[in-house]
C-alpha positions in Angstrom: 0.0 0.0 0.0 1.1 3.6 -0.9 1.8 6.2 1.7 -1.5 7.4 0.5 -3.7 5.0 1.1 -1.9 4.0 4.5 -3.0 7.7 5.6 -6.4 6.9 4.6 -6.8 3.5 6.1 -5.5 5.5 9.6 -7.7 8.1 9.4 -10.8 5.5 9.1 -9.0 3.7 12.4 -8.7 7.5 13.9 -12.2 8.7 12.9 -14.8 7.0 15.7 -12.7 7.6 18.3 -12.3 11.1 20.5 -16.0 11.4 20.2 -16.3 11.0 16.9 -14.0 13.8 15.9 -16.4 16.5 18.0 -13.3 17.4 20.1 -11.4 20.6 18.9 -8.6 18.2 18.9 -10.4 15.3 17.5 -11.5 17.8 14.3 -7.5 19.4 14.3 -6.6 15.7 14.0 -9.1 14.5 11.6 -9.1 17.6 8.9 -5.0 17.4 9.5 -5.1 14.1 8.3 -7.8 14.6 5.1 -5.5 17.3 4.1 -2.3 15.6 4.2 -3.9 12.7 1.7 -5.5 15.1 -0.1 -2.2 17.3 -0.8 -0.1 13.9 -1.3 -2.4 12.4 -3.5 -2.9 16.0 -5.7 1.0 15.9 -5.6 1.5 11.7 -6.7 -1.1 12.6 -9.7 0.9 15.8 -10.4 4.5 13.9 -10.3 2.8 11.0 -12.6 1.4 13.7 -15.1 -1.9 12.4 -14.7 -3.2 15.1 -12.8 -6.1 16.3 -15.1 -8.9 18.0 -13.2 -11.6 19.0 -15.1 -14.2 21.3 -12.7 -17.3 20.4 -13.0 -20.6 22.8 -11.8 -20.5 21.3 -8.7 -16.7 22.1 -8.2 -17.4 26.1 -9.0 -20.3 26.1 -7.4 -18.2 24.5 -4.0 -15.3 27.0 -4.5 -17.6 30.0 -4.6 -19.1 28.3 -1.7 -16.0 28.2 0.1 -14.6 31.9 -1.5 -18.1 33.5 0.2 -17.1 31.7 3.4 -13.5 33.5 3.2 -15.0 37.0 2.7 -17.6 36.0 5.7 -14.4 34.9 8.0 -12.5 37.5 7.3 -15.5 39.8 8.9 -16.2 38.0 11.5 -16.2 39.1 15.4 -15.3 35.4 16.5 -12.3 34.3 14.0 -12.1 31.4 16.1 -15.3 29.7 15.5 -15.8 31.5 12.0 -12.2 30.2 11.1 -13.6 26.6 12.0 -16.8 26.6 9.7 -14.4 28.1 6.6 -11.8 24.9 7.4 -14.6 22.3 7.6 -15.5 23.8 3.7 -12.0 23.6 2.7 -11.2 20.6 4.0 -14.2 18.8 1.9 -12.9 21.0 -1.2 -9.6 19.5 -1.4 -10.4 16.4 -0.5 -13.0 16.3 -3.4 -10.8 17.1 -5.7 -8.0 14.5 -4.2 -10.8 11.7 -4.4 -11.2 12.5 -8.5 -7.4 11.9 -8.8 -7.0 8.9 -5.8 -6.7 5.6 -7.5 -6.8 2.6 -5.0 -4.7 -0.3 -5.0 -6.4 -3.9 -4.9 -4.9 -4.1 -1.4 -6.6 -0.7 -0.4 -9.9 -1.7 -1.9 -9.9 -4.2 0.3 -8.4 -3.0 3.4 -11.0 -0.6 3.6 -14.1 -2.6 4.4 -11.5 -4.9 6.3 -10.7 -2.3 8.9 -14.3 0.0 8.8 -16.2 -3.9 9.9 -13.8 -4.0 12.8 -13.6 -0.6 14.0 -17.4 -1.0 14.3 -17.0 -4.4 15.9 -14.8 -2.5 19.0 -17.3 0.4 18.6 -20.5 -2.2 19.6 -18.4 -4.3 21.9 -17.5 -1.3 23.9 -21.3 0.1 24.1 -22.3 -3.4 25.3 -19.5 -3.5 28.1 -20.7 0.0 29.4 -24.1 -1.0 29.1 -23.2 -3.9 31.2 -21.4 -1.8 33.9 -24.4 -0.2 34.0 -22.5 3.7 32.4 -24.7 6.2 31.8 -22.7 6.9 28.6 -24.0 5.1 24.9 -20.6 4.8 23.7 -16.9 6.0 25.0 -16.5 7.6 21.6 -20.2 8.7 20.6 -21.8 11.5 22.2 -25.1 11.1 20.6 -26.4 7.1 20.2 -28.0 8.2 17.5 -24.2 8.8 15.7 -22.6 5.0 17.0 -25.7 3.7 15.5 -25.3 5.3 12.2 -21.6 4.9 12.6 -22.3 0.7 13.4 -24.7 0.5 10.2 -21.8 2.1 8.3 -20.0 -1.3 9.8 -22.6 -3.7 9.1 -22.8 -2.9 5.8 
């Protein structure tokens, strides 16, 4: 597997864990990560000369999305917060445009499914172990049961 797809595969293993990515440092981690595969996967395609974007509608229509949401941080009162929301938008546009140029491996393809079935397998073991105990909590990772259930259907299926 390529550096790539190793990234991937550990940001799947990271994702369910420090609530979900709902902790500031949970979401630093997580978008960190997207944006490192992203920019190395823009980078392989660009060093291979394959690299041959072609924007779409939907691409414009994302990057005036995310140009509105630069003009909107930039006059905001809390940069902190606004300077979130504007990353979460850029974040999803470069990884976008890394997923039209990402081409898996046979070994990633099925990794993938390998490691998301038994992330959700420690996910549901661990909600039945504090439901034993007799916790309060769902889920040591999930907030809301409502997300580790949508999170173990991702699993089952």
């Amino acid at each position: 597997m390529s550096f790539v797809e190793i990234l991937l595969v550990a940001i799947l293993v990271f994702a369910p864990w420090r609530e979900g990515g709902a902790t500031p440092a949970g979401v630093l981690l997580l978008q960190t990560g997207v944006l490192a595969v992203a920019l190395a996967t823009l980078g392989r395609a660009r060093r291979e000369g394959r690299l041959d974007l072609r924007l779409t509608g939907a691409h414009l229509a994302w990057l005036l999305f995310v140009a509105a949401g630069t003009l909107s941080f930039l006059g905001a009162a809390y940069l902190y917060g606004a300077f979130e929301t504007w990353w979460d938008q850029v974040a999803a546009l470069v990884l976008l445009l890394a997923l039209a140029a990402l081409r898996p491996s046979e070994r990633m393809r099925a990794a993938v499914p390998a490691v998301i079935a038994l992330l959700a397998a420690a996910q549901a073991l661990l909600a039945i172990a504090l439901r034993l105990r007799g916790g309060v909590s769902v889920s040591p990772s999930f907030l809301n049961p409502n997300h580790l259930a949508a999170y173990l259907d991702v699993g089952l299926f």
